[in-house]
Every structure is written in structure tokens, then in C-alpha cells.
N, C-alpha and C positions, 0 to 999 in steps of 0.2 A: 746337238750343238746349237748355242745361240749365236742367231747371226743377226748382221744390220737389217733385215729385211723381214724380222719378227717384230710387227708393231702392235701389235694388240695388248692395251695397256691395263686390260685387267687380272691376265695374264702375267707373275715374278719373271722376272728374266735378273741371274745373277751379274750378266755380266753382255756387253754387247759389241760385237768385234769389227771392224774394219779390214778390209781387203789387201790396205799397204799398211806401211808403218807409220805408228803416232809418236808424236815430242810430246804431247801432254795425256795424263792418264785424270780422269775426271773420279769425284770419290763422291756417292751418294750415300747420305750418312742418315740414318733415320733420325735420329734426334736432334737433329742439325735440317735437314731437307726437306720442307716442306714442299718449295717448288723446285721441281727434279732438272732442270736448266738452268738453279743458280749454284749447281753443287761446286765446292773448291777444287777447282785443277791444279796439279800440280805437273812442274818438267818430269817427265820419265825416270821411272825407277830404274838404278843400275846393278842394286843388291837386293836379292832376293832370296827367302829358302822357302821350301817347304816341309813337310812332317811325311813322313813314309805310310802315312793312310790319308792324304789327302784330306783331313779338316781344320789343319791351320798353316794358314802362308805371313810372311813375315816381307815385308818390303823397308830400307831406310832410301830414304828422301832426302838427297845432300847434303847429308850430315845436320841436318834442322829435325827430320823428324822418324818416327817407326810409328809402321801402319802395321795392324796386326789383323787379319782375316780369320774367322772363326766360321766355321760351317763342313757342309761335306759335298763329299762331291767333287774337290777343285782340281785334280789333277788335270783338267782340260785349262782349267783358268792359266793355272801355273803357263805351261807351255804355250798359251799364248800371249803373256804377260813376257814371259823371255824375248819373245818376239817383236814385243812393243804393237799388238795388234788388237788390244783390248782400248777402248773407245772410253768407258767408263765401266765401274765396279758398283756394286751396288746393295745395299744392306736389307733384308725383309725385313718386311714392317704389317704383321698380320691384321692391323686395322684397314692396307689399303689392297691386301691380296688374299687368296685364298692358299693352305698350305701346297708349295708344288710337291707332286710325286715325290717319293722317298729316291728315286735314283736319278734325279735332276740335281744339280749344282743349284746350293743354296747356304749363303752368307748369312748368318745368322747374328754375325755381330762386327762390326769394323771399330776398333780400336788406335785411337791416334795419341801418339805421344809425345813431348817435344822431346831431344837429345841436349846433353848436358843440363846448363841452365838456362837452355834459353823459355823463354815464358810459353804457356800452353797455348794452342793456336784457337783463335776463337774466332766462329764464325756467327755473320750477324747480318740474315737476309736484311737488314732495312735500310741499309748502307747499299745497298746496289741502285744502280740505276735502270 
């Protein structure tokens, strides 16, 4: 299980949990996140599924958007995402990790879409402060 108190940052951690409940679920998106503290937070996911082997989960985001999780491993993810106790989500990126163990939880790809027609969400570190 990854908890808040695994910091060692050469080390993939898929996902990193909180002790109470969270209002925002933060998304670290490889191709978007270069620095891992400006990742897009979003309010809490209230619809969720998963797949019956645990390597893809589905979240929509107030009706703006569908986050699609691809990897293995999540059934831990899942049940603490119900929970609202997942802190942030997080995408491998094999240029800044080494592969985790095959029976570690690992996001292999985060996919984000906007719903209807609203326009695709884009993120653009250089706008922050």
C-alpha cells in the first residue's frame, strides 16, 4: 500500500493517500507534468467505475470531463478513490523511474477528455505563479 509517508522520490509511487477525506483529487499527467506540484486539481470525483481485473478505472468530473486510468494493479486505487482518500493520481513516466515490481499498482497512462462540446482541457505550466 502507498501511503503519505513514502517519500523517496526515485521510487514510482502510483498513487498517495491521506488519512481523512479530500475535496480535491490532484492528476499528474506525464505529458503535461513536468513539475509534480503544479499538477491540475480537480473537485472530487463522484462517478466512478472500474473493469473486473483492475487495469482500467473511469472517473467523470462534473460533467466537464472523463479521466480514464490505464495500468494494473488499481484495485487498491479504486477503493480508496470511493473514499475520497487518494491525495493525487499519478502517470509513469520511465524517463524519471525505474519499472515498479509487476505486482505494485502502476498507471501506465491517464487519459483526459472533455464531455460534450466543451473544448479539451489544456494545461500550460507557464501560466502559473
Amino acid at each position: 500500500m502507498v501511503t503519505a509517508t513514502d517519500t523517496e522520490a526515485s521510487v514510482y509511487q502510483a498513487f498517495q493517500l491521506s488519512p481523512t477525506s479530500r475535496h480535491a483529487l490532484w492528476l499528474r499527467v506525464k505529458k503535461n507534468d513536468l513539475i509534480p506540484q503544479t499538477a491540475p486539481s480537480f473537485s472530487y470525483v463522484r462517478n466512478m467505475a472500474i473493469d473486473w481485473t483492475g487495469t482500467w478505472i473511469v472517473l467523470m468530473f462534473q460533467n466537464l470531463m472523463v479521466v480514464e486510468l490505464y495500468g494494473r494493479h488499481m484495485n487498491e486505487l479504486f477503493e480508496h478513490l470511493l473514499s475520497h482518500k487518494v491525495v493525487w493520481i499519478q502517470e509513469f513516466d520511465p524517463r524519471l523511474w525505474k519499472e515498479p515490481a509487476q505486482h505494485d499498482p502502476c498507471i501506465t497512462r491517464i487519459k483526459i477528455q472533455p464531455v460534450g462540446k466543451q473544448k479539451s482541457l489544456e494545461y500550460d505550466p507557464s501560466r502559473l505563479n
